[in-house]
C-alpha positions as CSV (number, residue, x, y, z in Angstrom):
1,X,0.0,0.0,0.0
2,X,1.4,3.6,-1.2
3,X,2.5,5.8,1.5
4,X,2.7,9.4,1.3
5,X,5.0,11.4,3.4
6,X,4.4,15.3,4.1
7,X,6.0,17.2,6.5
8,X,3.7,19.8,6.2
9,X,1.0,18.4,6.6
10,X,-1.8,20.6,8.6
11,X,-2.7,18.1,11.0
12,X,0.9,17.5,11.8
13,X,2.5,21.2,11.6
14,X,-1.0,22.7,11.9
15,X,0.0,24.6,9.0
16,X,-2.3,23.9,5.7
17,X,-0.4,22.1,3.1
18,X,-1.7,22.2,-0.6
19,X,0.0,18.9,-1.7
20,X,-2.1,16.7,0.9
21,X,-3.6,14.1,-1.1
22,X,-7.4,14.2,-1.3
23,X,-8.6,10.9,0.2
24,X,-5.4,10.7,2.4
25,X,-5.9,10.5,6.5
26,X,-2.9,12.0,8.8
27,X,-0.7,9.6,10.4
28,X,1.9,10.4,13.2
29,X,4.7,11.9,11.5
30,X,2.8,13.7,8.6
31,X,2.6,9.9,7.0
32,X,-0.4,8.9,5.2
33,X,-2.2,6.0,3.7
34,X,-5.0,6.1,1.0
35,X,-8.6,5.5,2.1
36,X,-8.1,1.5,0.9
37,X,-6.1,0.7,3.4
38,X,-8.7,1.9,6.6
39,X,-11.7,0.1,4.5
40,X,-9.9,-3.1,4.6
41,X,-8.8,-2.3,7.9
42,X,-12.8,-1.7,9.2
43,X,-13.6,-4.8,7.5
44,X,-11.5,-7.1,9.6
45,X,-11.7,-5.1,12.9
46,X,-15.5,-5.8,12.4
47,X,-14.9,-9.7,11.5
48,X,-12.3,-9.8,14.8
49,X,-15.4,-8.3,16.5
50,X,-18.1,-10.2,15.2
51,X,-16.4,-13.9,15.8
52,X,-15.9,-12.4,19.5
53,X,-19.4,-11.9,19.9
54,X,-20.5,-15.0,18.9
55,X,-17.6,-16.6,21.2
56,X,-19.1,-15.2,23.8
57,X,-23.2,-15.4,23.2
58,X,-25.0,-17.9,24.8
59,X,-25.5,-21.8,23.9
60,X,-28.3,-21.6,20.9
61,X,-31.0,-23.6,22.1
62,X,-30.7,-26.9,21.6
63,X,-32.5,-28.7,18.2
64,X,-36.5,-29.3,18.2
65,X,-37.0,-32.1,20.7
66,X,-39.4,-34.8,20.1
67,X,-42.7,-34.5,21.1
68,X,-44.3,-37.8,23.2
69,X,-47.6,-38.2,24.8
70,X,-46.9,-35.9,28.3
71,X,-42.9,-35.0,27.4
72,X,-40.6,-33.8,25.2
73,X,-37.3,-35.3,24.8
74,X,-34.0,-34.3,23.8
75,X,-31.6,-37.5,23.0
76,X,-28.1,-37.9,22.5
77,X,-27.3,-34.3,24.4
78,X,-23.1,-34.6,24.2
79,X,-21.8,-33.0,27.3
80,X,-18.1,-34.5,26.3
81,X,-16.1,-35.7,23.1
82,X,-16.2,-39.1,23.4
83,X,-18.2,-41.1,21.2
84,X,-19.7,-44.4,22.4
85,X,-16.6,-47.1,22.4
86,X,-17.1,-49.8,20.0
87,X,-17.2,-53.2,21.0
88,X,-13.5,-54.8,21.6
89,X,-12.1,-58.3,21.1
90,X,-13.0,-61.3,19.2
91,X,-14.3,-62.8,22.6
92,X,-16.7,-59.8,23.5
93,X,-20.4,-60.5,23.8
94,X,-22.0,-57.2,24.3
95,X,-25.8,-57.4,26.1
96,X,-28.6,-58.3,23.8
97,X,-31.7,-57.0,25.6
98,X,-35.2,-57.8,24.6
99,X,-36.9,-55.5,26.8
100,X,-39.0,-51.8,25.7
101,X,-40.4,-49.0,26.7
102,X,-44.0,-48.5,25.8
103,X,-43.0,-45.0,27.3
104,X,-40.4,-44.3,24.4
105,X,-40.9,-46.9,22.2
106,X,-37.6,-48.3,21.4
107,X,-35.3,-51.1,22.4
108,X,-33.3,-49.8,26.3
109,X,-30.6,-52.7,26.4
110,X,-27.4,-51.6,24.5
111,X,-24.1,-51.6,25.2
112,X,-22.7,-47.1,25.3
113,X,-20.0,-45.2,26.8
114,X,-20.6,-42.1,24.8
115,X,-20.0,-38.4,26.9
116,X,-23.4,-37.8,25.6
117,X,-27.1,-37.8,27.9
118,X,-31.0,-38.0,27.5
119,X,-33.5,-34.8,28.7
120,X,-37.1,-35.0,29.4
121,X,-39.0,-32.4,30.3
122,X,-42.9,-32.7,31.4
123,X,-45.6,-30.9,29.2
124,X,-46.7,-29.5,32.3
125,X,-43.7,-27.6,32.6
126,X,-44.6,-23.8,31.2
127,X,-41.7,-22.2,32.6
128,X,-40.4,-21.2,36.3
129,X,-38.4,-23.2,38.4
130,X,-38.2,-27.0,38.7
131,X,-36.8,-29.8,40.7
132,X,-34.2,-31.5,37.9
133,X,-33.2,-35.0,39.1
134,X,-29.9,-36.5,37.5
135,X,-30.7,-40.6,37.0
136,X,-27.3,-42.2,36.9
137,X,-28.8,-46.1,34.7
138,X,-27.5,-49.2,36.2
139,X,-26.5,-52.2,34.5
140,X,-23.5,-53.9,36.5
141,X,-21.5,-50.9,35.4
142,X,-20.7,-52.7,32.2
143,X,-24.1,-52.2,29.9
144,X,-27.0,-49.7,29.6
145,X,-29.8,-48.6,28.1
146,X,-30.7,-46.6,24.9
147,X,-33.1,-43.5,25.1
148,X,-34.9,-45.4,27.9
149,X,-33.2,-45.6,30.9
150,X,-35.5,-45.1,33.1
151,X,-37.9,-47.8,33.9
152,X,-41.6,-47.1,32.5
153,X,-43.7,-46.7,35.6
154,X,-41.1,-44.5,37.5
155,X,-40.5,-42.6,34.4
156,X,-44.4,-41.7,34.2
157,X,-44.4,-40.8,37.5
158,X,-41.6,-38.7,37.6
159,X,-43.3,-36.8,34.8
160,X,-46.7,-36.8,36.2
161,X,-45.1,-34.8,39.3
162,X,-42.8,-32.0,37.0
163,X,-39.7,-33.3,37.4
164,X,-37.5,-32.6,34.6
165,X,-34.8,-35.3,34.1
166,X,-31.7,-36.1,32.9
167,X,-29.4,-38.8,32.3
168,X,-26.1,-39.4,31.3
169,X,-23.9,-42.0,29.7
170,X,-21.0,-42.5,31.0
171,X,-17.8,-44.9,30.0
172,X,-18.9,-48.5,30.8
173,X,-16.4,-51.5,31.6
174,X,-17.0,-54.8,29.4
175,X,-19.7,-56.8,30.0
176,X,-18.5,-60.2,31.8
177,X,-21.7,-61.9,33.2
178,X,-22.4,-63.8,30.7
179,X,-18.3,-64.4,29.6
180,X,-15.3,-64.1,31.6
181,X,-13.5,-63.6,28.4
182,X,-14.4,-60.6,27.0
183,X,-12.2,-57.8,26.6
184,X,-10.9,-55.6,29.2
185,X,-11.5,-51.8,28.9
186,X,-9.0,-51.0,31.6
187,X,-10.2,-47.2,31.3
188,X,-13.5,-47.7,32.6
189,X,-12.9,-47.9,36.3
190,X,-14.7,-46.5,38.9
191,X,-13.1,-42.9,38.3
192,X,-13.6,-42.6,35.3
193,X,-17.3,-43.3,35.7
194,X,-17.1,-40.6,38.4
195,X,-15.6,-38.2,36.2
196,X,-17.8,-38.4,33.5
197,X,-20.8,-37.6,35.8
198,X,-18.9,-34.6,36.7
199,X,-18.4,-33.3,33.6
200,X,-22.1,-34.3,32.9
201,X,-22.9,-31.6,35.8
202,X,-20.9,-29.1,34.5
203,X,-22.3,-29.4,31.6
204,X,-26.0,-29.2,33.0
205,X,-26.4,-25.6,33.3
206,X,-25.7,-25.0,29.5
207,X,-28.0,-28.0,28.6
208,X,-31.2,-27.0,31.0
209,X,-30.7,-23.2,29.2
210,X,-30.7,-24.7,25.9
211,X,-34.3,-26.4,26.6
212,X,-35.4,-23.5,28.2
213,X,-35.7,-24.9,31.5
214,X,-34.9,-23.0,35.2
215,X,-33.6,-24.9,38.1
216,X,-34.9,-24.7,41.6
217,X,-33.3,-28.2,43.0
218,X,-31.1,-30.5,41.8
219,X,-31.1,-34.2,43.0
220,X,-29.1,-37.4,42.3
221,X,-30.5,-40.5,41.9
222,X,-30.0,-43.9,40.1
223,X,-30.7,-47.6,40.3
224,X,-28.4,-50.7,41.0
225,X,-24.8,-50.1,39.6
226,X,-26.4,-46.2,39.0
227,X,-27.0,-45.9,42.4
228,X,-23.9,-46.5,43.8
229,X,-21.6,-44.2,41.6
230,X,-24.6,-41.5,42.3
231,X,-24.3,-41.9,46.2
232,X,-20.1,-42.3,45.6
233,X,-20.8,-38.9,43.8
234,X,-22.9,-37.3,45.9
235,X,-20.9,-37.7,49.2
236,X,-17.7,-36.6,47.3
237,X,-19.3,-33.3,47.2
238,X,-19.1,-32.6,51.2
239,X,-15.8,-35.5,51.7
240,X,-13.9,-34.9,48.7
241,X,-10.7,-35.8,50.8
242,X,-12.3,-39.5,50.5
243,X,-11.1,-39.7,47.2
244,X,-8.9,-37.2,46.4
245,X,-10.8,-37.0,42.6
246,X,-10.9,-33.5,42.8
247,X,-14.2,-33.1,41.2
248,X,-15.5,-29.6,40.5
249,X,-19.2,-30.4,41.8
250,X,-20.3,-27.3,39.7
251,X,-24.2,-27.8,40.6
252,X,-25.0,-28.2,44.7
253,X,-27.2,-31.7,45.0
254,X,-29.8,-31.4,47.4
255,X,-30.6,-34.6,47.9
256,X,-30.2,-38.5,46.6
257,X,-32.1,-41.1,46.5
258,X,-31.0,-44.5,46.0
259,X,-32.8,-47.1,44.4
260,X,-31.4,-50.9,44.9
261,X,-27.8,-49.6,45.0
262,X,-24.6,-51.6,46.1
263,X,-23.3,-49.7,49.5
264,X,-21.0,-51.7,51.3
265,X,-18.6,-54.3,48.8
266,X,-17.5,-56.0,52.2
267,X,-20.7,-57.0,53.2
268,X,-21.6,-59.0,50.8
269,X,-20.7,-62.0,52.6
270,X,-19.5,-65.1,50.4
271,X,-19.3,-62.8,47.3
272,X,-16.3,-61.3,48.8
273,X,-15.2,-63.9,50.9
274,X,-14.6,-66.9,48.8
275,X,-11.6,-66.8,46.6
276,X,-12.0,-66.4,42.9
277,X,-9.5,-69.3,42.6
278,X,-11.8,-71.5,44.2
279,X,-14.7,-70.4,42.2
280,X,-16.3,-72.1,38.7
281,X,-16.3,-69.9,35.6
282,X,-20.1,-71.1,36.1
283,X,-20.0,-69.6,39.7
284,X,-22.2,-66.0,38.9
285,X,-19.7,-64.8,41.9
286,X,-16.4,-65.2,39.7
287,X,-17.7,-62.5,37.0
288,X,-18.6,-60.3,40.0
289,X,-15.3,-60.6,41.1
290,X,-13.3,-60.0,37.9
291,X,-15.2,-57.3,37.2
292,X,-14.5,-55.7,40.4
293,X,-10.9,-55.8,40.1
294,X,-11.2,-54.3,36.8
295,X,-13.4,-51.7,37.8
296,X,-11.2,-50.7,40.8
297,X,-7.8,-50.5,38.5
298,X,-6.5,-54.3,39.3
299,X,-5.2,-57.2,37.3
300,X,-7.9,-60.0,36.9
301,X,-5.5,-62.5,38.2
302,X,-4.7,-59.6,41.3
303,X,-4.5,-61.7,44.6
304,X,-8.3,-61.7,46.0
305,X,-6.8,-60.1,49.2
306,X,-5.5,-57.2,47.7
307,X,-9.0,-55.9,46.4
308,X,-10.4,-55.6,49.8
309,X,-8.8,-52.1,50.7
310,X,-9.9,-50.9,46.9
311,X,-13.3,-52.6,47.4
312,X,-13.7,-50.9,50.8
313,X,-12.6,-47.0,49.8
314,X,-15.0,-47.1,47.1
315,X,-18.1,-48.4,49.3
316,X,-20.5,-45.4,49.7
317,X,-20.8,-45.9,52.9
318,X,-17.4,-45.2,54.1
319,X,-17.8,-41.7,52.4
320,X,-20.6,-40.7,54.9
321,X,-19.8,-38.0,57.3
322,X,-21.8,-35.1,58.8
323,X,-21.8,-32.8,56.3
324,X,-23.6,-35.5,53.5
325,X,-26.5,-35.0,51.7
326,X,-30.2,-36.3,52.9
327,X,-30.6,-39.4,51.5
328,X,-33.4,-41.5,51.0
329,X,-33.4,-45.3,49.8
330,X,-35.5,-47.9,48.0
331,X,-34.8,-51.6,48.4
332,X,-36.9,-54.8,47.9
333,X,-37.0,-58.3,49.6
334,X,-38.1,-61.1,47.5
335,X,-40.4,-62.6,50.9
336,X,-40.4,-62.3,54.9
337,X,-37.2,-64.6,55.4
338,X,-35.6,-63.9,52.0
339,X,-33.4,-60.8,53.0
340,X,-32.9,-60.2,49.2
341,X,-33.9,-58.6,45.8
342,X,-32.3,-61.7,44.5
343,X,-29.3,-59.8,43.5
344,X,-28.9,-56.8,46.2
345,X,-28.9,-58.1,49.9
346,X,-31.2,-56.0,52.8
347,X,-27.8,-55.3,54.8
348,X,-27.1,-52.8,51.7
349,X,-29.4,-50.9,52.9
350,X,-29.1,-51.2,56.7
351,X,-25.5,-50.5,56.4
352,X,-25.9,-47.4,54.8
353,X,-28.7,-46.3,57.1
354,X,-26.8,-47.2,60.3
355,X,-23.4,-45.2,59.1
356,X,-26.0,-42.3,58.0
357,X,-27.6,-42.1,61.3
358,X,-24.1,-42.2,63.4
359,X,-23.3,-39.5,61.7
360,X,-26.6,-37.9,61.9
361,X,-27.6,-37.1,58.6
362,X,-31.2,-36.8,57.4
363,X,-32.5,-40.5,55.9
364,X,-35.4,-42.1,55.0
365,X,-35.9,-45.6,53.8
366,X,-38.7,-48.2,52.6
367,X,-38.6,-51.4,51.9
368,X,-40.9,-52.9,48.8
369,X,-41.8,-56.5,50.1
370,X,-42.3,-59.0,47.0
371,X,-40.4,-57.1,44.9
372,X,-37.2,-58.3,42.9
373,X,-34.4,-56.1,42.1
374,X,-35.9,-55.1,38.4
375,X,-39.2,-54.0,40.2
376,X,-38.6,-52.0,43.1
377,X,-38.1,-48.6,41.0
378,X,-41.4,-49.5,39.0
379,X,-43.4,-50.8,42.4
380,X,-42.1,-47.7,43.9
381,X,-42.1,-45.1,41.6
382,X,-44.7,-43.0,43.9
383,X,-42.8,-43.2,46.8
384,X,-39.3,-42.3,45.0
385,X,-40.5,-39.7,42.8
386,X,-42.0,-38.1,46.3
387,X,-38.5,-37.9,48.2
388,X,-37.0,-36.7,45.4
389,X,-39.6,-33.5,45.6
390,X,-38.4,-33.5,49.2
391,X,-42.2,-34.9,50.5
C-alpha cells in the first residue's frame, strides 16, 4: 500500500499544506495512507469483533425435541467428546436385551460409553423453576440402556409430578456376566465413571438453558450399579478428601435417592469372601469378582486379598460424614425370610442407614416387600418420585 510522506501536513504542523492528497488521513509523522487501506482495515476489525461476539453469546438452544404423549425429549445431548466405544475383542459378547419401553418406544438394552445424555421435560412444565433429578442407569457398570433408561412406571411418574430429568452415559467396563472372556477396557474404572458424571454436571447448566428450563433443586438419583456411583458422587461433594478425585461439583445436590444400589462391597458375605480361585467360571460370583478388580484398577489374576482395601474406599458408605447430603433409599426383599432382591442383599441398605444415622444425617428408607431387584423402582415409583420432591 502507497504511502505518502508530508512534512507539512496541517494536521501535523498545523499549517495547511496544498500537496495533501485528497482521500489521504494523517498519520503520526505527517505519514499517510489512501482510504483503501482503513476500508480493509474496518472490514477485519468488524470480523475480529463479530467472531468475539459470537464466542461469547450464549449456547443456541438446543435442536426441536421430540414430542411424546406428556414429554418432550431431547436424545443424544453430548456434554463430552467421546463417542460411544465400539465393542473390543473377538471374545466380546455385548448385552442383547429384549426389553421396551411402551413410554419411548424403542429397544433400552445396548451396550454405550458415549459423553453424551437423555432430557425429558414434562408438558406441564410452562416455565419457572423445577426440581431436575440427574438418574445415573445401572446395569452392572458394564451395559445400559438406549433412550430409555428409566424404567416405565417410574419414568411416568416422575413426569406426572414436573420433574425434569436427565441422564447421562457414561464410560462403561466390558460386559462379563455372561463371559469371563471378553475384553478388558481398563479405562473404565470406577473414576472414570465418576468423572464423566462430573463433567455431565458441568455441563447441565448450558444443557437446561438450551431447553429452556430453570432450576430450583437438583437431586441425584439412580438404580443398581447407577446408584452406587450417584451416592459415591454425591458424598464426594461434602468429603472430597475420601477420594482425592478433585471433582468440580459445579451444581449443589440437594438430595439423593437411592434405588437398589450396592453400599458396602464387604458386606456381601461369600461374594467377597470366597476366593476367585476357588470359584467355577459357572459360579455368577467369579464374573462379579473380575469385574470388580477391573473396575477398581487391578489385574484380573490380582490376589483376591489385595481388592479388599480398593473394594472398601470405594463403598459409599465409608464416604458418609456429617456434612452429606439427605438421602433416601428404595430396596426390595423377594419374601419375609428372604433378605434379598435376588441380586442386592437388605444389609445394603441397613449399612448405609446405620453409618447415616451415626453421623446424623437426614434418611429415609422403605422397603418394597415381594419385589425383585428389576421391580422395586417401578413398584415404587410414587414413593421415590416423592422424596426426590423433598415430601
Amino acid at each position: 500500500m502507497k504511502i505518502v510522506t508530508n512534512r507539512n501536513c496541517h494536521n501535523c504542523s498545523q499549517m495547511a499544506n496544498a500537496n495533501c492528497r485528497r482521500g489521504a488521513t494523517c498519520l503520526p509523522r505527517g505519514r499517510h495512507r489512501n482510504s483503501a487501506f482503513y476500508i480493509l482495515h474496518f472490514i477485519l476489525a468488524s470480523l475480529f469483533a463479530a467472531c468475539a461476539a459470537f464466542a461469547a453469546a450464549p449456547q443456541a438452544a438446543l435442536p426441536r425435541p421430540l414430542v411424546r404423549p406428556g414429554f418432550r425429549c431431547w436424545y443424544d445431548v453430548p456434554y463430552g467428546e467421546r463417542k460411544d466405544l465400539k465393542d473390543e475383542g473377538p471374545g466380546f459378547r455385548g448385552r442383547v436385551g429384549n426389553w421396551t419401553s411402551s413410554a419411548l418406544g424403542v429397544k433400552i438394552c445396548r451396550h454405550c460409553s458415549g459423553q453424551q445424555m437423555d432430557v425429558y421435560v414434562p408438558n406441564s412444565y410452562k416455565g419457572g423453576k423445577a426440581v431436575v433429578v440427574m438418574y445415573i442407569h445401572g446395569g452392572t457398570w458394564s451395559h445400559c440402556f438406549d433412550k430409555g433408561a428409566i424404567p416405565h412406571y417410574l419414568f411416568k411418574e416422575f413426569m406426572r409430578g414436573g420433574v425434569v430429568l436427565v441422564s447421562p452415559n457414561y464410560i462403561l467396563q466390558s460386559d462379563i456376566s455372561m463371559n469371563v472372556t471378553d475384553a478388558k477396557r481398563p479405562e473404565a474404572t470406577f473414576e472414570a465413571m465418576l468423572r464423566d458424571i462430573d463433567l455431565a454436571v458441568s455441563r447441565l447448566g448450558d444443557v437446561l438453558s438450551g431447553v429452556g428450563v430453570e432450576m430450583s433443586e437438583f437431586v441425584m438419583s439412580g438404580e443398581s450399579a447407577g446408584a452406587h456411583l450417584a451416592l459415591l458422587y454425591a458424598y464426594d461433594q461434602d468429603a472430597p478428601e475420601k477420594l482425592s478425585l478433585g471433582l468440580s461439583h459445579k451444581v449443589r445436590i440437594s438430595r439423593i435417592v437411592d434405588i437398589v444400589g450396592p453400599t458396602d462391597f464387604l458386606s456381601f458375605g461369600d461374594n467377597m469372601k470366597t476366593p476367585t480361585s476357588k470359584l467355577s467360571d459357572k459360579d455368577p460370583r467369579k464374573p462379579i469378582r473380575i469385574l470388580l478388580k477391573r473396575l477398581v484398577g487391578m489385574a484380573d489374576d490380582a490376589p483376591d486379598e489385595d481388592v479388599l482395601p480398593l473394594a472398601a474406599k470405594w463403598s459409599p458408605v465409608n464416604l458418609v460424614t456429617s456434612r452429606s447430603v439427605p438421602t433416601m433409599m428404595a430396596y426390595g426383599q423377594l419374601m419375609p425370610l428372604v433378605k434379598t432382591d435376588g441380586i442386592i442383599p437388605i444389609v445394603q441398605k441397613t449399612a448405609l442407614e446405620s453409618r447415616l444415622g451415626k453421623a446424623g444425617v437426614k434418611s429415609e428408607s422403605r422397603v418394597f416387600f415381594g419385589s425383585n431387584h428389576g421391580q422395586v423402582s417401578n413398584n415404587g415409583a410414587e414413593w421415590i418420585v416423592r422424596k426426590a420432591l423433598g415430601k
